[in-house]
Each structure stands twice: as structure tokens, then as C-alpha cells.
N, C-alpha and C positions, 0 to 999 in steps of 0.2 A: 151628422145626425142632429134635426133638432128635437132639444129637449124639452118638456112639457114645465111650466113652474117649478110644480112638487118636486120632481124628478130633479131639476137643476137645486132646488133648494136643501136633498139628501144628499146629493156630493156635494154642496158646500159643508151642509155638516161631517160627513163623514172625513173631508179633508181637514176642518178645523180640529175633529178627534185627534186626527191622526198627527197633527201637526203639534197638537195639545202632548200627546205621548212622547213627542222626539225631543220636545222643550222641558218636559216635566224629566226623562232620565238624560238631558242638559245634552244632546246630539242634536251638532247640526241642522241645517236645515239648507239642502246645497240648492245651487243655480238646477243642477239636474231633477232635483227633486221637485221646484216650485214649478219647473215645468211641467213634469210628470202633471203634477194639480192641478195646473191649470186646463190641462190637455183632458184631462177629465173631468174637470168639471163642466168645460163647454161640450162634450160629447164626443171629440176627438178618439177616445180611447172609452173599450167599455170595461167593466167591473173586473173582470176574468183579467183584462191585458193588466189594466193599474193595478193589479197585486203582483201579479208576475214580477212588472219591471221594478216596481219596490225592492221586491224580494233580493231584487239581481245587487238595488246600489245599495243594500244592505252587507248583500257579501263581497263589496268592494274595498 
């Protein structure tokens, strides 16, 4: 899926958030996960899946 600027530039922040929160309560930050991000942020994955599979290497 290509993604329009804006749109690429709210997953980059929403990933920075996110990445912000895992560093700030001192978690990791795995191989699985950076993909995860990356995977979303080029369009790979939409909003709905990248929380799901979050959700999943959280209860890993």
C-alpha cells in the first residue's frame, strides 16, 4: 500500500510513541518488534493488525 506523506509521517510518530513508552518503563525493544514498526510504517501492515500483533509479543 502506498502511503501518502502525512500518513507515513503519523506511523513514524505513533511508533516513536510507542517505542518512547517501552524505553521509558525500561522494556525491550526486540528484533520482532522493530519489524513489527517497520512493517507499518511503510504500509505493510494496517492500524487494526500492528496493535493486534503487539498485543500478541507482549503476552510473550
Amino acid at each position: 500500500m502506498k502511503l501518502s506523506d502525512a500518513e507515513k509521517n503519523n506511523r513514524l510518530l505513533e511508533v516513536f510513541l510507542k517505542k518512547s513508552d517501552r524505553e521509558y518503563y525500561d522494556l525491550e525493544i526486540t528484533e520482532d518488534h522493530q519489524k513489527l514498526y517497520d512493517q507499518y510504517v511503510s504500509g505493510d501492515l494496517n492500524k487494526q493488525d500492528f496493535d493486534e500483533y503487539l498485543k500478541k509479543l507482549a503476552h510473550n
